[in-house]
BAFI-3210 file (N, C-alpha, C; in Angstrom, 3 decimals, decimal comma, padded with zeros to 6 digits):
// residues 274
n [1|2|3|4|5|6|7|8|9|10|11|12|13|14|15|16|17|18|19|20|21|22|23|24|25|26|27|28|29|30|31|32|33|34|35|36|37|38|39|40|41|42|43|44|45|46|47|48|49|50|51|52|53|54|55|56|57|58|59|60|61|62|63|64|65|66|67|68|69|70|71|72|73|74|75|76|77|78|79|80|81|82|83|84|85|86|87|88|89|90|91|92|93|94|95|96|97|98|99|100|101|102|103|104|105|106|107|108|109|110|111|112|113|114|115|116|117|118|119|120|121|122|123|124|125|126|127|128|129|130|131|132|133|134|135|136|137|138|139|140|141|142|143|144|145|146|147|148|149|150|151|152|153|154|155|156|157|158|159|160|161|162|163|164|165|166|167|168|169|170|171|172|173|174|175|176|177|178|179|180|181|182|183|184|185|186|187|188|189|190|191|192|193|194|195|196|197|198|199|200|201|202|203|204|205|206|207|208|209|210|211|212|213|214|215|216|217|218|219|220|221|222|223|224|225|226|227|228|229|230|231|232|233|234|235|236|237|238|239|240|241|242|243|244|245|246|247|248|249|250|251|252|253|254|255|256|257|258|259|260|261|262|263|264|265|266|267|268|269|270|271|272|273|274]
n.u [-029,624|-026,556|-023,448|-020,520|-016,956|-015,436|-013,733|-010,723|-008,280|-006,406|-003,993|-003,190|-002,936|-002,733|-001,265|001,629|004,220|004,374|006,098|009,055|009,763|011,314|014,546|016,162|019,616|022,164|023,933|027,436|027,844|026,926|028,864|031,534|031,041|031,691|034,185|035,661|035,059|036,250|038,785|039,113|039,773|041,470|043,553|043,504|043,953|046,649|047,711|047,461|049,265|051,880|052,389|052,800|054,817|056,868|056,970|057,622|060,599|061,611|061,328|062,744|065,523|066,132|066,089|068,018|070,426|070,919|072,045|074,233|076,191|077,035|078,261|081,876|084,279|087,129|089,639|091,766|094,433|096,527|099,833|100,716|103,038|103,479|101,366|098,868|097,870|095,635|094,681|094,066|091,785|089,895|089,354|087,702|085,761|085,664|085,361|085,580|082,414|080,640|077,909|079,243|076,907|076,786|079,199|079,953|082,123|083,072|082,445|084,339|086,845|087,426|087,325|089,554|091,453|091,605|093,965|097,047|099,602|098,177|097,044|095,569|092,811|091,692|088,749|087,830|084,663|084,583|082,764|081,367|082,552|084,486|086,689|089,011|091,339|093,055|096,111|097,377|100,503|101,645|104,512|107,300|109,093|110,469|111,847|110,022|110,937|110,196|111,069|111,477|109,871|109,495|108,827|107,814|106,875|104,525|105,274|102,519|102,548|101,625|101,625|103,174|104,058|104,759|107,147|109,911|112,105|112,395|114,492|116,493|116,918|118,180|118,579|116,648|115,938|116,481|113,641|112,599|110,685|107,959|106,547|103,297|103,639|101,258|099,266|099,684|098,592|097,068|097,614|100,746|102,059|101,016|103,511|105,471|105,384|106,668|109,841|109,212|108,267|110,388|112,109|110,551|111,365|113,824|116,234|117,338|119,945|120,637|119,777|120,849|122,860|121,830|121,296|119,393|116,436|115,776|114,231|114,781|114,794|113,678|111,909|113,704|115,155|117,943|120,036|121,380|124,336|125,709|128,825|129,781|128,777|126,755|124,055|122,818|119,742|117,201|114,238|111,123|111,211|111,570|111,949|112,442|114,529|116,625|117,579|118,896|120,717|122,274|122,594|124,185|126,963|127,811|128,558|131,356|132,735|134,322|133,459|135,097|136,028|134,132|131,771|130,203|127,144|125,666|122,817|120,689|120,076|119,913|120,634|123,222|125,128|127,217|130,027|131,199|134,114|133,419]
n.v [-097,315|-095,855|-096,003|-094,585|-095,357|-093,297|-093,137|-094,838|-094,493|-095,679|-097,143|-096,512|-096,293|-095,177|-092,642|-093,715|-093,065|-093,685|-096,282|-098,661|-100,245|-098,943|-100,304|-101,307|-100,330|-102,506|-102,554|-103,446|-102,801|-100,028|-098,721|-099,861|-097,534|-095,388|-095,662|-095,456|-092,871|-091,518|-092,093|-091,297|-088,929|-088,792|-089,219|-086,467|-084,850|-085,666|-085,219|-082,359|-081,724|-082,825|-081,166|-079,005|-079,060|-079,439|-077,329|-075,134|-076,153|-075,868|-073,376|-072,574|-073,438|-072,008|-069,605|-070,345|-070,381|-067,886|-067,367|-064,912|-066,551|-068,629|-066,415|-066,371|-066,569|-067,238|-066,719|-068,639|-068,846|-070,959|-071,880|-069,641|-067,750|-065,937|-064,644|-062,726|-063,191|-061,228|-060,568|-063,011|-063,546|-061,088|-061,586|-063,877|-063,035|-063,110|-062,555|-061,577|-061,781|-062,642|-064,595|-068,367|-070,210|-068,632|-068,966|-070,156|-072,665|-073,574|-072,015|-069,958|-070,632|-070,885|-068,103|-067,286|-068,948|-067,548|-065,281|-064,492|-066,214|-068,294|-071,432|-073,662|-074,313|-074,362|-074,647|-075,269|-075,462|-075,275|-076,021|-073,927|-071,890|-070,625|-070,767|-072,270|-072,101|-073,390|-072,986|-073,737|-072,851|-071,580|-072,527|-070,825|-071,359|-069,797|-066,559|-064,542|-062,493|-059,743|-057,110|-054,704|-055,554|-057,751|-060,907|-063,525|-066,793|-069,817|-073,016|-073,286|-071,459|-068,797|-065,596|-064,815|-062,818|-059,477|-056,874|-054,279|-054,685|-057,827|-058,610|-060,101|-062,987|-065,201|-068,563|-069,076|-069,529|-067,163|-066,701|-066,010|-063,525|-063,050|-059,310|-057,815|-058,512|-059,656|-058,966|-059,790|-063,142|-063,612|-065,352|-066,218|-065,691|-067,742|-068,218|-068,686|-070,980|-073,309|-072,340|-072,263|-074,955|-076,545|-075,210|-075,326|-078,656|-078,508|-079,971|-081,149|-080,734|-079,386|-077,239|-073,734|-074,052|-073,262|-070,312|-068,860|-068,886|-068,918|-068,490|-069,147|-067,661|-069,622|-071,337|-072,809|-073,971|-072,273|-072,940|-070,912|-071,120|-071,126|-070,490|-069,560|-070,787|-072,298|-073,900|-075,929|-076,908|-077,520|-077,988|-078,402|-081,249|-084,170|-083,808|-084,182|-085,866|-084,483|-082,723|-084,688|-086,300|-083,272|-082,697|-085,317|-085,088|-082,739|-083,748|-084,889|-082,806|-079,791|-076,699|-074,594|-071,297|-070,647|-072,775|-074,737|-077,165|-079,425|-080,967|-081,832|-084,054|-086,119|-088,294|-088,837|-086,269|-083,605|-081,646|-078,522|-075,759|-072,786]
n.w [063,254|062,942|064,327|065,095|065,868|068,623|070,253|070,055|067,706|064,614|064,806|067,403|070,842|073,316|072,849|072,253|070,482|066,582|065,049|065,371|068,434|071,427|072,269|075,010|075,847|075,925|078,485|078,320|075,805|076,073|077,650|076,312|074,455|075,514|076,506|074,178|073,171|075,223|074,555|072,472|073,073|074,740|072,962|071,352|072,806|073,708|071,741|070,896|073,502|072,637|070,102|071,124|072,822|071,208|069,025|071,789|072,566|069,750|069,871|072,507|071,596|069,531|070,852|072,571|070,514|069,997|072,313|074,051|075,380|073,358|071,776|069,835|071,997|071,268|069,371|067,494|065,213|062,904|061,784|059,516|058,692|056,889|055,648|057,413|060,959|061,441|058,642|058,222|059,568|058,936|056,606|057,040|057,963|060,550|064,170|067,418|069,582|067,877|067,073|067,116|065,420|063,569|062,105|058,538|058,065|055,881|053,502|054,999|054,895|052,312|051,523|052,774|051,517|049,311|050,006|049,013|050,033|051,048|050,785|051,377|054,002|056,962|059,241|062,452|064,857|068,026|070,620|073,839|072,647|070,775|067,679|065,325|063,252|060,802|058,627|055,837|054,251|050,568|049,311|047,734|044,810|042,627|041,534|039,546|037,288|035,081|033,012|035,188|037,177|040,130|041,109|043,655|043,460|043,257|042,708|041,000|039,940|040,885|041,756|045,207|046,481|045,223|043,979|043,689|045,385|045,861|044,642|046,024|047,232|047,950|047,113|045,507|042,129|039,427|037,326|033,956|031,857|029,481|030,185|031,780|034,992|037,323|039,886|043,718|044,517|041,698|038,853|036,299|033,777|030,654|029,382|030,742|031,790|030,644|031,916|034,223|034,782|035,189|037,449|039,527|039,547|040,222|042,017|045,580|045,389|044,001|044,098|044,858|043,263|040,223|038,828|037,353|034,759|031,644|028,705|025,189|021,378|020,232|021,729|023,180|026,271|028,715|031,525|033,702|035,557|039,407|040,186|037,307|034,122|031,461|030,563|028,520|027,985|026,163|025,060|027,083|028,208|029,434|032,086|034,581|033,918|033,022|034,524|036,928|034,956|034,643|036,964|038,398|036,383|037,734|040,258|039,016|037,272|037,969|038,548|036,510|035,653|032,416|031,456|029,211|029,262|028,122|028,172|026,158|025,439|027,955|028,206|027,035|027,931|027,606|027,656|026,745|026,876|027,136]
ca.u [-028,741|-025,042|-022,702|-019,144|-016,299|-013,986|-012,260|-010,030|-008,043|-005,841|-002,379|-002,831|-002,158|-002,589|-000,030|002,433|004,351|004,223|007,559|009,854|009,797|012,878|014,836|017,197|021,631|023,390|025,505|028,352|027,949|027,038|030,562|032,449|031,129|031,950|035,552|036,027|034,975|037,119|040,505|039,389|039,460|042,721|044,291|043,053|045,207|047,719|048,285|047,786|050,569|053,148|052,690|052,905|055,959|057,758|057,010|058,351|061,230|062,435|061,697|063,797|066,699|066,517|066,810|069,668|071,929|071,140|072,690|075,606|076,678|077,519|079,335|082,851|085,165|088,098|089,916|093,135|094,799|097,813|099,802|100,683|104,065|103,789|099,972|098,817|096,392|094,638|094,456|093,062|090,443|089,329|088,792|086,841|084,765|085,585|085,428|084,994|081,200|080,039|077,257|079,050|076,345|076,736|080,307|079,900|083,259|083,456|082,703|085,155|087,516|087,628|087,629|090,982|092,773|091,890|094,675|098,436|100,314|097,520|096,830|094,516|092,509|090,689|087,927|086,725|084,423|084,537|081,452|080,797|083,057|086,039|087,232|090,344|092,078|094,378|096,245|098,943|100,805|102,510|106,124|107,959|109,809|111,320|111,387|109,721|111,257|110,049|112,116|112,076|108,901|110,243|107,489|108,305|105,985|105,225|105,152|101,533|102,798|100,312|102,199|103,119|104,557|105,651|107,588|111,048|113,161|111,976|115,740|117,714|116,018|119,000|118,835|115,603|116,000|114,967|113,118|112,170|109,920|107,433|105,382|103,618|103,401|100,422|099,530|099,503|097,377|096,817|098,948|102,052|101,095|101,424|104,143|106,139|105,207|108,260|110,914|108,205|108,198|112,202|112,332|109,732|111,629|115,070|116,144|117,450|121,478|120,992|119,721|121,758|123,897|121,061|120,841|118,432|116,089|115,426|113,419|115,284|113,765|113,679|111,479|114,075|115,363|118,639|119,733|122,550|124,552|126,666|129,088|129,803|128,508|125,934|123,512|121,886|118,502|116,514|112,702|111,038|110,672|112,449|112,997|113,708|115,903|117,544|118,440|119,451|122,199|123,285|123,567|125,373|127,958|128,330|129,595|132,402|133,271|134,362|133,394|136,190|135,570|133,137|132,007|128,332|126,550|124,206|121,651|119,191|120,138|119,954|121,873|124,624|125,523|128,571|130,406|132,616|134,274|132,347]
ca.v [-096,139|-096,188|-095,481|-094,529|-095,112|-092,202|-093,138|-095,453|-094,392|-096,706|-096,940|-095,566|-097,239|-094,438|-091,906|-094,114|-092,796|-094,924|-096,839|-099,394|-099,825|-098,592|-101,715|-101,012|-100,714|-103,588|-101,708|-103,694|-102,017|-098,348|-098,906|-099,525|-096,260|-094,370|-095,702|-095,096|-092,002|-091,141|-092,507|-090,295|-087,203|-088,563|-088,698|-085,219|-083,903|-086,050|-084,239|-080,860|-081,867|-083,130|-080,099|-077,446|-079,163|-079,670|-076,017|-074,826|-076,867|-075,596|-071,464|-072,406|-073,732|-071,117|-068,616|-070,538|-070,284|-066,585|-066,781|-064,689|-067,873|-069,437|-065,861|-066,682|-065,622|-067,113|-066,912|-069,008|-069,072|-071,478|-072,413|-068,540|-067,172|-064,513|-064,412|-062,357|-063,565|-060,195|-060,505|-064,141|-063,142|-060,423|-061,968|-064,643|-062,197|-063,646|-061,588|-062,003|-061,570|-063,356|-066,254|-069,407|-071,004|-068,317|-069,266|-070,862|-073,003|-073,911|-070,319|-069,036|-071,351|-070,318|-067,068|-067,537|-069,424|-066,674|-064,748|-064,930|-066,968|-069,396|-072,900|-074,743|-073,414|-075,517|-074,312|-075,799|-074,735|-075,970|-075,447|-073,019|-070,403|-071,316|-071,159|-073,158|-071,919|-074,126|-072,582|-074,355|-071,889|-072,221|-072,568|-070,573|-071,884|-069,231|-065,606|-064,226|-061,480|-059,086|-056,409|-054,236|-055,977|-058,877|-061,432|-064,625|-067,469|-070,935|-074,030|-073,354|-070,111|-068,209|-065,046|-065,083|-061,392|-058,593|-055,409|-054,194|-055,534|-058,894|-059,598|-060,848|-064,144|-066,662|-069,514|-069,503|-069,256|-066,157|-067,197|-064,234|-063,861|-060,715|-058,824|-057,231|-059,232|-058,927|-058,759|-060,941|-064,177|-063,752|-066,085|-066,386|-066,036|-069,197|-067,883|-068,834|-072,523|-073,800|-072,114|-072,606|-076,313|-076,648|-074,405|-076,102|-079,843|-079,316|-081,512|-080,399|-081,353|-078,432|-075,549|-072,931|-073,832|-072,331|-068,691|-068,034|-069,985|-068,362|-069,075|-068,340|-067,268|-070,499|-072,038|-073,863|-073,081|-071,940|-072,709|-070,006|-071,680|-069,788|-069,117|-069,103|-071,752|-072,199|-075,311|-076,035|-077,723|-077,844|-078,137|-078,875|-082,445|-085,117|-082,108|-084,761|-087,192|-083,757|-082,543|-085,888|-085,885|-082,363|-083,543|-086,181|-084,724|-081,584|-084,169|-085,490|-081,840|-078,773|-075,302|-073,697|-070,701|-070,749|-074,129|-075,229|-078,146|-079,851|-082,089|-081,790|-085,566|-086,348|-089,932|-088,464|-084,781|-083,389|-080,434|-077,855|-074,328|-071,331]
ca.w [063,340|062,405|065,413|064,902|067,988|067,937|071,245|069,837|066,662|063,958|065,272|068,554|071,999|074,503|072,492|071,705|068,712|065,171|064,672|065,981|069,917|071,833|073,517|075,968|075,332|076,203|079,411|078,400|074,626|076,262|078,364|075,456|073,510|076,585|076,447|073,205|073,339|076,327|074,063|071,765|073,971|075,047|071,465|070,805|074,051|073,814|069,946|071,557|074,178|071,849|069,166|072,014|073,297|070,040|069,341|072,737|072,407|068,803|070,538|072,956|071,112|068,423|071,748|073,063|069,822|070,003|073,682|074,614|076,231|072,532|070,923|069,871|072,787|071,391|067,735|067,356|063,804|063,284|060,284|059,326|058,246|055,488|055,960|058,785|061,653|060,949|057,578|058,086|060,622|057,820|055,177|057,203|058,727|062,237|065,050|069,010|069,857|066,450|066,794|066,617|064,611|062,208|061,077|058,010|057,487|053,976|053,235|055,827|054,265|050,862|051,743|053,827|050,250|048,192|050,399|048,131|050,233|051,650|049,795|052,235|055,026|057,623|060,644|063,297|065,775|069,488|071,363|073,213|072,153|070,206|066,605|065,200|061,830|060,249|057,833|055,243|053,281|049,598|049,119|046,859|044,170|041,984|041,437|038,194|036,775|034,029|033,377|036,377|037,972|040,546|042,033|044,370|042,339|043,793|041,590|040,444|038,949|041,814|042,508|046,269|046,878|044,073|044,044|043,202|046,561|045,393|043,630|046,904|047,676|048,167|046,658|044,451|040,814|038,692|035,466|032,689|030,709|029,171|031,405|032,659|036,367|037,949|041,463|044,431|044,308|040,230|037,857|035,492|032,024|029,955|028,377|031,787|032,612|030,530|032,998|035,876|035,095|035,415|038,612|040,338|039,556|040,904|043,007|046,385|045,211|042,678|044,606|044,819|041,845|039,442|039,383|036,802|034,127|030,613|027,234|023,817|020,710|019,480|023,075|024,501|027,671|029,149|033,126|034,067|037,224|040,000|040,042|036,222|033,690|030,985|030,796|027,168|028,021|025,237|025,249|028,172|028,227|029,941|033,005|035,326|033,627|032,568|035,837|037,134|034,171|035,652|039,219|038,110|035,576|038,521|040,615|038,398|036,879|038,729|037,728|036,922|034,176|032,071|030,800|028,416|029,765|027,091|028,412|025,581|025,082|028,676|028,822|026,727|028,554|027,287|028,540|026,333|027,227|026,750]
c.u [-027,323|-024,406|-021,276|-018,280|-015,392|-013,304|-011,522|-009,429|-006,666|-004,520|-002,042|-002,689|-001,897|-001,362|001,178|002,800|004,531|005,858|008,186|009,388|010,998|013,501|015,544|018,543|021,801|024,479|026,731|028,309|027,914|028,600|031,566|032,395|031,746|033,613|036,065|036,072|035,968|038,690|040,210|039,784|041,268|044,030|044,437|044,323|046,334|048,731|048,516|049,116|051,515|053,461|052,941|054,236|056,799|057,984|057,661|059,904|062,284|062,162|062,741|065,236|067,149|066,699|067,836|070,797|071,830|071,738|073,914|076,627|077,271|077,981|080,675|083,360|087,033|088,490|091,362|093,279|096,875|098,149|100,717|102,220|103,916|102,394|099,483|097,907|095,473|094,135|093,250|091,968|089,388|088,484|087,868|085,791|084,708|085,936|085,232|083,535|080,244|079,160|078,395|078,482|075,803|077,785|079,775|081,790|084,126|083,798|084,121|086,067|088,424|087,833|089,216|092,182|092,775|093,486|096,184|098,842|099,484|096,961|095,934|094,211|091,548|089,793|087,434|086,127|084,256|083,849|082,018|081,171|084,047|085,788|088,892|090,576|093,283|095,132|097,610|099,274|101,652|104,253|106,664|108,784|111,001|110,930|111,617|110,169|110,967|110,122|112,207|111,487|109,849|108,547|108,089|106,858|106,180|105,104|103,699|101,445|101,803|101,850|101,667|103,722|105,497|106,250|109,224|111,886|113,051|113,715|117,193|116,675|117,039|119,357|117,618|116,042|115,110|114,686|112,697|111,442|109,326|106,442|103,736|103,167|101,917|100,068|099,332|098,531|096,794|097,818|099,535|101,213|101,604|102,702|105,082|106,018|106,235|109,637|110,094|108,799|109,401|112,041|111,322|110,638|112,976|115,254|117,202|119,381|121,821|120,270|120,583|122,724|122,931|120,464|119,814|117,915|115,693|115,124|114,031|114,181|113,448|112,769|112,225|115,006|117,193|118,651|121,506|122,922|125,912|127,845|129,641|129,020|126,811|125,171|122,088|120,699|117,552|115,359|112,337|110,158|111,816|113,123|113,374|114,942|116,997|118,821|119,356|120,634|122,918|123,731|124,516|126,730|128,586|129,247|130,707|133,106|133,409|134,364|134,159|136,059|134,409|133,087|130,594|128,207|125,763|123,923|120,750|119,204|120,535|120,775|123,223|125,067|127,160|128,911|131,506|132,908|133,468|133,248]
c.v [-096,631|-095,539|-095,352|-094,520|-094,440|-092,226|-094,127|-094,924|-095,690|-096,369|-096,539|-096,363|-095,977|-093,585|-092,624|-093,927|-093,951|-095,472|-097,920|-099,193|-099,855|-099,673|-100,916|-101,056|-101,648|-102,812|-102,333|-102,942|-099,899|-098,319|-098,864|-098,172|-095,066|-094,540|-095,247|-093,732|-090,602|-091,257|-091,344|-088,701|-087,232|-088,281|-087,649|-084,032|-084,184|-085,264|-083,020|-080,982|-081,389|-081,936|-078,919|-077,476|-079,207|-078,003|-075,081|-075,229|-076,032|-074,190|-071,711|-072,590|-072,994|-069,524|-069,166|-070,395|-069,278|-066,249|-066,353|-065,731|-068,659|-068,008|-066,633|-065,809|-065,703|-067,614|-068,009|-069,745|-069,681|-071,534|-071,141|-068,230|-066,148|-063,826|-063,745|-062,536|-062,242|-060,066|-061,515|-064,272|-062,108|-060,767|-062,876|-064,137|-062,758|-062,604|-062,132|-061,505|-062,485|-064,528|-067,448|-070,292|-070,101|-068,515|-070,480|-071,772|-072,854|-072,502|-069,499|-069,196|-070,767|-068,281|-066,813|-067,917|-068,638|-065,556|-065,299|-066,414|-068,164|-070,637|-073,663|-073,707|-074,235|-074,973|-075,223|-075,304|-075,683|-075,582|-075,105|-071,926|-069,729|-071,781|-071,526|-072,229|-072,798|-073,827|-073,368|-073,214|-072,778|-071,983|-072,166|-071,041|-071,366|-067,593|-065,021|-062,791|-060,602|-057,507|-055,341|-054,770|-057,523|-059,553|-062,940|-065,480|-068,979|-071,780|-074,024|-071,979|-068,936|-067,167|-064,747|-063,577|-060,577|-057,477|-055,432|-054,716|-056,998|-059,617|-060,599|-061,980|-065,209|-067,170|-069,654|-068,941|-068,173|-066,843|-065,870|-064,861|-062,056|-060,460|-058,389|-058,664|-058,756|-058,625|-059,599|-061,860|-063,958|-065,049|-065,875|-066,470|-067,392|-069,103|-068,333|-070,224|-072,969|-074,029|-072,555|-074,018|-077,023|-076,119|-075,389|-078,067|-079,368|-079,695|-080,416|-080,401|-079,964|-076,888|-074,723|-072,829|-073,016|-071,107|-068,543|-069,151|-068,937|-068,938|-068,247|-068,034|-068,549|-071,822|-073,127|-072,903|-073,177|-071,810|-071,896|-070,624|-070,576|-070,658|-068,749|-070,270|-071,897|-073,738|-075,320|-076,890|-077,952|-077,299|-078,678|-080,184|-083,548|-084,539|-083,090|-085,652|-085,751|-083,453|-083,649|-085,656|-084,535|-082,346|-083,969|-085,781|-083,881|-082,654|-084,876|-084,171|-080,509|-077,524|-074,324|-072,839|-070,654|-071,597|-073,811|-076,652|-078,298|-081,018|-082,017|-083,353|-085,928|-087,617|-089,749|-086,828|-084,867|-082,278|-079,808|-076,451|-073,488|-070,783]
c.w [063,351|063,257|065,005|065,988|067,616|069,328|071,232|068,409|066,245|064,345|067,004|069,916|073,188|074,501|072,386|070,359|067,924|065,080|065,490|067,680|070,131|072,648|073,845|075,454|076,624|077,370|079,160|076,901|074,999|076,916|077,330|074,451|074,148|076,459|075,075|072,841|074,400|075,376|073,154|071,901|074,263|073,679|071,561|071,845|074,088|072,120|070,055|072,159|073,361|070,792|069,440|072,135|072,000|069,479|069,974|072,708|071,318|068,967|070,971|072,644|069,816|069,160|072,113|071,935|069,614|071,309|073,638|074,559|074,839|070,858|071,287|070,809|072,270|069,967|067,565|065,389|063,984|061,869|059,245|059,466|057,541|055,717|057,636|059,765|061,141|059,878|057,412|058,403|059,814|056,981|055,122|057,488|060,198|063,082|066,615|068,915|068,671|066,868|066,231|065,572|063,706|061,548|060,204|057,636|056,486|053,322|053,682|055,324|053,086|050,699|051,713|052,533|049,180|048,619|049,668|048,539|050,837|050,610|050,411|053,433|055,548|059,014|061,075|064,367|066,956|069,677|072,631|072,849|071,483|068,664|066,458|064,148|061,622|059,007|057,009|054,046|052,148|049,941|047,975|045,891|043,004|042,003|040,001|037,930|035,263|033,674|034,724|037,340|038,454|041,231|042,163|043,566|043,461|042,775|040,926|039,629|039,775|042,399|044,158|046,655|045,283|044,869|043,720|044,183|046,517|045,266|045,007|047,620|048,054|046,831|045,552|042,943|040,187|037,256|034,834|032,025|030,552|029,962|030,581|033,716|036,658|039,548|042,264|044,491|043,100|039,856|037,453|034,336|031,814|029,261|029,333|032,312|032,005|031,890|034,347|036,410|035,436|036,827|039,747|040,193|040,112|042,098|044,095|045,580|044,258|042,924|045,080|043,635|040,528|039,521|038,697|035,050|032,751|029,080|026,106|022,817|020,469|020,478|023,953|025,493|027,765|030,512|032,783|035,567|038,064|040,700|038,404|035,357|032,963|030,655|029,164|027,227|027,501|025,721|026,803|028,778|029,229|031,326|033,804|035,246|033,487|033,792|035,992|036,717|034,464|036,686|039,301|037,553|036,702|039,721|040,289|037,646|037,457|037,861|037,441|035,416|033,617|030,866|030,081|028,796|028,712|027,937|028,184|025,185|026,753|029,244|028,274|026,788|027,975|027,073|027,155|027,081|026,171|025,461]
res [x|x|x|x|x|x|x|x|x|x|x|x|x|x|x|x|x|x|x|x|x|x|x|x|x|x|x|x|x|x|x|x|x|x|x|x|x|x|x|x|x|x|x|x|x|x|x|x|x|x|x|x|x|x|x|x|x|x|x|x|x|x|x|x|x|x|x|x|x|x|x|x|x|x|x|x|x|x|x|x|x|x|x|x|x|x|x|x|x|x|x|x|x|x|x|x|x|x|x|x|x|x|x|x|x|x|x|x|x|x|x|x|x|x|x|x|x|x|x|x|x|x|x|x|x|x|x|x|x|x|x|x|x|x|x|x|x|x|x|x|x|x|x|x|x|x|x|x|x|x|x|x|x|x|x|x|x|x|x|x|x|x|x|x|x|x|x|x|x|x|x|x|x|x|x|x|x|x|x|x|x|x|x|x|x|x|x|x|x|x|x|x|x|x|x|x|x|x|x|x|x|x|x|x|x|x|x|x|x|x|x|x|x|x|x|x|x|x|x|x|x|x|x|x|x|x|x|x|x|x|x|x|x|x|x|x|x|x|x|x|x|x|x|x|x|x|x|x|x|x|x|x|x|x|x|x|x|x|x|x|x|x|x|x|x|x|x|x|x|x|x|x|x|x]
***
C-alpha cells in the first residue's frame, strides 16, 4: 500500500512565508534615517518660515508708504522770479497730503521746464515729508518785435513773456522781424536767429548803446545805437570779432550826430556821417 504524508508540505516550516529572511537594521543605520528625516521636516518649516516672513515683511512696508506719517507736509520751491511758486506746484502736481513715494521727479521735473520762463528744474525728496524744488530760470536777451506784437525772447529764441506793454525794457535790444509771435514758451521763427544771434553775443561794454537789431532785404543785418548812429554789419558771421571792432572803435569815437559804422570787414571798421 502506497502512503502519502500530507503533514509536511514543500516550502513550508511551520507558516513561514516563501522569500528572503528578515535580518535586523543596523540601529546605527535606523538612527541615521530618523535624522535625516527629521532635517527634512526641518527644511520644509524652515521654507514655510522664511516665505511667511518675507511676505509679511513686503505687506507691511507697502502699508507703511501708504502711512500718513510719509504724506508731504512740506513744499519749498526756490530759484523763482517771474515763475510763480503756484504755478510751479501746478504743473508738478504737488500738493500737501500727496504720498511721498508717489512723486515721480524726473516727471515732476519736466513738467516744471515746460513753464516760459523755467530752463532747469531739480526735486528732491527728504524723508519723511519734505519736497525741495530747485528752479533756474532763463535770462532774457532781447525783445522781439513784430509789428504791434512785443515778446521778451532769451538767447534760445524761447519766448519768455508777450503782449503790447512789452516795449519799455531798458537796456535789451529790440530785433524785428515778420510775425505773427506766438505765445509764451513756443519759439522765434527761423526767420529771427540772424538778429537773435547778434543780440544774444554782445558783450557787456555794449549794452545799452544798441537799441534795436534789424534784417534788410538783402539778409544782412543793421544795429541802430542810442542815442543816434547806424552800424552796417553785414551777414551774420564773424558776430564776435564784429562787435569787438565796435567796442573798440566806440571807445576812440564819440557819438556826436549821426554817424555809419561798417564792420562788415571787421579788422578794418570805418566810420562816415550819415
Amino acid at each position: 500500500m502506497t502512503t502519502t504524508d500530507t503533514g509536511t508540505k514543500a516550502g513550508g516550516g511551520g507558516g513561514r512565508k516563501a522569500g528572503r529572511p528578515v535580518l535586523p537594521i543596523d540601529p546605527r543605520i535606523r538612527a541615521r534615517r530618523v535624522q535625516v528625516k527629521r532635517d527634512e521636516g526641518r527644511r520644509r518649516l524652515r521654507f514655510v518660515l522664511i516665505t511667511a516672513s518675507t511676505a509679511a515683511a513686503v505687506g507691511l512696508a507697502a502699508l507703511a508708504t501708504r502711512s500718513p506719517l510719509l504724506n508731504v507736509d512740506h513744499l519749498t520751491v526756490t530759484g523763482t522770479r517771474h515763475s510763480t511758486t503756484a504755478a510751479v506746484l501746478e504743473v508738478a502736481h504737488l500738493h500737501k497730503g500727496v504720498a511721498l513715494t508717489d512723486v515721480q521727479s524726473g516727471a515732476a521735473a519736466g513738467r516744471i521746464e515746460r513753464l516760459p520762463w523755467v530752463d532747469r528744474a531739480h526735486l528732491v525728496k527728504r524723508w519723511p515729508a519734505t519736497v525741495v524744488v530747485t528752479v533756474t530760470e532763463r535770462t532774457p536777451v532781447a525783445l522781439a518785435r513784430a509789428g504791434d506784437q512785443w515778446a521778451l525772447v532769451d538767447g534760445h529764441g524761447r519766448l519768455l513773456e508777450a503782449g503790447p506793454g512789452m516795449g519799455n525794457q531798458g537796456v535789451l535790444p529790440v530785433i524785428f522781424g515778420d510775425g505773427p509771435l506766438g505765445r509764451p514758451g513756443s519759439s522765434l521763427p527761423p526767420g529771427w536767429a540772424s538778429a537773435l544771434r547778434v543780440a544774444t553775443a554782445i558783450p557787456e561794454s555794449l549794452v545799452g548803446t544798441i537799441a534795436s537789431i534789424t534784417t534788410t532785404a538783402d539778409g544782412e543785418l543793421e544795429l541802430h545805437m542810442v542815442p543816434t548812429g547806424l552800424v552796417r554789419f553785414g551777414r551774420p558771421d564773424d558776430v564776435d570779432q564784429k562787435l569787438v571792432s565796435l567796442a573798440t572803435l566806440l571807445t576812440q569815437v564819440k557819438l556826436r550826430g549821426s554817424i555809419v559804422i561798417d564792420v562788415r570787414v571787421p579788422d578794418a571798421p570805418a566810420v562816415t556821417p550819415a
